[in-house]
C-alpha positions, 0 to 999 in steps of 0.5 A, spaced: 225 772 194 228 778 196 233 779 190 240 781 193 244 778 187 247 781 180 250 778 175 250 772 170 257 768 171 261 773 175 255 774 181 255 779 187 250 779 192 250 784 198 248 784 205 247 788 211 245 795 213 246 801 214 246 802 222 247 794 223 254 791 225 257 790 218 256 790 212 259 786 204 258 783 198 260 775 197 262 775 190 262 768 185 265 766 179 270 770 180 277 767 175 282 764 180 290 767 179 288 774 180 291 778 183 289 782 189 289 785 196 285 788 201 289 794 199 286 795 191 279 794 193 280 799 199 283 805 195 277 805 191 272 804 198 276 811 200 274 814 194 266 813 196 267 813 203 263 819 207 266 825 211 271 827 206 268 834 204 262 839 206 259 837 201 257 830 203 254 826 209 258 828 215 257 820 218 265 818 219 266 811 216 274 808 215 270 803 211 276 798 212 275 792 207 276 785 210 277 779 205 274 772 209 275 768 203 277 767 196 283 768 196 290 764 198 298 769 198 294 774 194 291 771 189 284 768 187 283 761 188 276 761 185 272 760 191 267 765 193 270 771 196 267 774 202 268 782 203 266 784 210 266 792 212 264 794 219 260 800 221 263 804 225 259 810 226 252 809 227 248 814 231 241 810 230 238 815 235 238 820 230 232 816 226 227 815 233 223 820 232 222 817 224 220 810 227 213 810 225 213 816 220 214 814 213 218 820 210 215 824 203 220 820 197 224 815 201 222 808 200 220 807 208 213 807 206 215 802 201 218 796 205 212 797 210 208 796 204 211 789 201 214 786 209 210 790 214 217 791 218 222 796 216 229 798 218 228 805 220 235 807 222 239 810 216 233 806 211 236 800 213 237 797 205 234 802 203 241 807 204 247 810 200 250 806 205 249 799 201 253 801 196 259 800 199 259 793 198 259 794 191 264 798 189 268 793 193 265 787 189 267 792 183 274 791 185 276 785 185 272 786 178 277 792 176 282 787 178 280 780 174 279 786 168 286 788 169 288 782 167 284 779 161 284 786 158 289 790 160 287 797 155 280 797 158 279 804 161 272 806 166 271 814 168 266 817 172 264 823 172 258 828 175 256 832 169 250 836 172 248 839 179 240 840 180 240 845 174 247 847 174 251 843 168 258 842 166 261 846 160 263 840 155 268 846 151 272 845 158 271 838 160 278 836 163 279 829 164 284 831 170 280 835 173 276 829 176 280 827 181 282 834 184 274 837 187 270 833 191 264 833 186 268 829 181 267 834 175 271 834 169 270 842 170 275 847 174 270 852 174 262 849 174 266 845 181 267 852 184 260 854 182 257 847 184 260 849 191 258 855 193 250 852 190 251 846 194 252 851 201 246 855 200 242 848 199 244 845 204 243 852 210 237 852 207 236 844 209 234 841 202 237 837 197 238 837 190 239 831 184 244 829 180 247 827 173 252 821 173 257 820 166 260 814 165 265 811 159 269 805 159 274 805 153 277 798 150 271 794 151 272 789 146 266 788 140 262 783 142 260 783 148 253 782 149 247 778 146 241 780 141 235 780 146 235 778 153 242 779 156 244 786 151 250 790 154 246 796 155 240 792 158 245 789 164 248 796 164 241 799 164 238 793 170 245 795 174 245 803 174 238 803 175 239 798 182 244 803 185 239 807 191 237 813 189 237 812 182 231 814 177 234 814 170 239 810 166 241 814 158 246 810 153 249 814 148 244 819 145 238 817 149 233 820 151 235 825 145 235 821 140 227 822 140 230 829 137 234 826 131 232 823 125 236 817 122 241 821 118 243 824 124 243 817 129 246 813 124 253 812 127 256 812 119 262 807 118 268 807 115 274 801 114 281 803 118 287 800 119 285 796 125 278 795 124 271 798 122 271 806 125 265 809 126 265 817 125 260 819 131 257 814 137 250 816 138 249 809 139 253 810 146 258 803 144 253 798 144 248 797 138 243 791 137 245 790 145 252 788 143 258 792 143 261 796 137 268 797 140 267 804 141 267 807 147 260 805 152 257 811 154 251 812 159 248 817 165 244 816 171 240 821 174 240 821 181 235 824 185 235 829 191 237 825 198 229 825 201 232 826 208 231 834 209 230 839 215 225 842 210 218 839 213 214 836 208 206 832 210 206 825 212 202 820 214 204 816 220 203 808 220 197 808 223 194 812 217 194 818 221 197 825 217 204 828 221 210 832 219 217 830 217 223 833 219 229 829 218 235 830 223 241 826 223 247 827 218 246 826 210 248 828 203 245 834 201 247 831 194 248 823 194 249 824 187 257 825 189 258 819 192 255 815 186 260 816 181 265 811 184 259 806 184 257 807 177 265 805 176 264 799 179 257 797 177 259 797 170 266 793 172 262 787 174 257 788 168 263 789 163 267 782 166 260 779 167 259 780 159 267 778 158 266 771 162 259 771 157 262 772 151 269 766 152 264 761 154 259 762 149 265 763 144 272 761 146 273 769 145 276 774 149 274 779 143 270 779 136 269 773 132 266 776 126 274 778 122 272 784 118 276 787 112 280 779 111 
């Protein structure tokens, strides 16, 4: 089992390569009546496309959604959708001298050992280019979560670069959408450009910190063991190529705190129970409180580099790599339109879950009545 499938009731599975002809998603389970047209997955697909700044991959993808089939005079019928988006822009010669050379941090030499064979053109599966696909599947999850929960909102945000962080006194939700880093700081952008710059003349890379939340998620959602939120969530970052931590909430920070501190105190308010803090990232017990649902991701820094770095060949014998070709001096950048959709199939999913499971959209369990 090679494992491209994700989800319980709505599921998606990825295929394709970065160098191969096309690339997509085959999405399952979706329910049928929702409204959608290539035209909402693709101004999400534009969002991560490559080639927009200098600060990414220079690689000129149109990436064009094309929906095969599901979906009959622009509504879902129920039936599998098929996505398809073609590569356009393969130079699989720039990977010729990497044949048979397994580059330092990347996953080459992983696939060689579990399938004696890789792809090496780009890293095949292995690439940021297969996410794509999943933020086209995460669009029709947007779609299908329009229509069941019409308040449900979900932001990504980057909110570090290598050692440089976001100044929270100056978090600017609109500013998200004005800057190539996707940074809810007008001044750490301009920083993090001139930063990103140097990293790249100097032939390097740097890692990143991903913010996601998701507003009006219903209380609820979730299970008490095997299928919490924030394990599905968790599983769901942590697949995402390049990914190497996942924090809910406080995190790793509530290892600092005492409990007096990392208890979320309630109170009853006019529409419900409300919470005077969110340590607990919206989820607790592995289900969600009704608070917003907050996690981050580290992503680490791209492993394609001009910076020569010891290897070894296939053959066992040592060598030096030098990655040419066109890369992201900071994949982390084009990783927040992947979280959005990640967390749009985990939300729809668990929302799916919990009306089969209950015959609810929302939390059974009245409170104060």
């Amino acid at each position: 089992m090679s494992y491209n499938t994700f989800g319980h009731l709505f599921r998606v599975t990825t295929w394709g390569e970065s160098h191969g002809p096309a690339l997509g998603a085959t999405v399952d389970g979706c329910p049928p009546g929702v409204a959608l047209e290539a035209r909402q997955i693709q101004h999400l697909l534009d969002r991560r496309k490559p080639g927009q700044s200098r600060h990414t991959t220079q690689r000129r993808e149109p990436d064009e959604v094309e929906i095969l089939s599901g979906v009959h005079e622009g509504r879902t019928t129920g039936t599998p959708i098929q996505l398809m988006i073609r590569n356009m822009d393969q130079r699989s010669k720039d990977y010729g001298n990497i044949a048979d050379t397994f580059r330092p941090g990347h996953a080459d030499i992983t696939y060689h050992q579990k399938y004696g064979l890789r792809d090496p053109r780009g890293g095949g599966r292995s690439s940021a280019r297969e996410t794509a696909a999943r933020v086209a599947a995460g669009g029709i999850a947007r779609e299908a979560l329009k229509s069941l929960v019409p308040d449900l909102r979900i932001t990504g945000y980057m909110v570090q670069m290598g050692p440089h962080r976001i100044d929270r006194a100056r978090f600017d939700p609109a500013e998200i959408e004005r800057n190539p880093f996707w940074v809810p700081d007008a001044r750490a952008a301009e920083d993090w450009a001139k930063a990103l710059d140097q990293i790249r003349k100097d032939g390097n890379s740097v890692g990143a910190m991903i913010e996601c939340v998701a507003s009006g998620v219903p209380a609820g959602l979730g299970a008490p063991i095997y299928a919490k939120l924030d394990t599905d969530l968790a599983a769901a970052m942590m697949s995402i190529n390049a990914v190497k931590g996942v924090e809910i909430g406080a995190g790793m920070q509530a290892a600092m705190l005492t409990g007096s501190e990392n208890a979320d105190e309630i109170e009853m308010g006019e529409d419900g129970p409300r919470y005077r803090s969110n340590k607990a990232g919206g989820i607790l017990g592995g289900i969600s409180t009704g608070q917003e649902v907050v996690l981050r991701f580290a992503v680490k820094p791209t492993s394609s580099i001009t910076t020569p770095r010891a290897s070894i060949l296939r053959d066992g014998s040592p060598t030096e790599v030098i990655t040419k070709g066109r890369h992201d001096p900071c994949v982390g950048i084009r990783a927040v339109p992947v979280a959005e959709a990640m967390m749009s199939c985990v939300l729809l999913d668990h929302l799916m879950l919990h009306r089969a499971q209950t015959g609810a959209l929302g939390p059974i369990g009245q409170i104060g009545s």
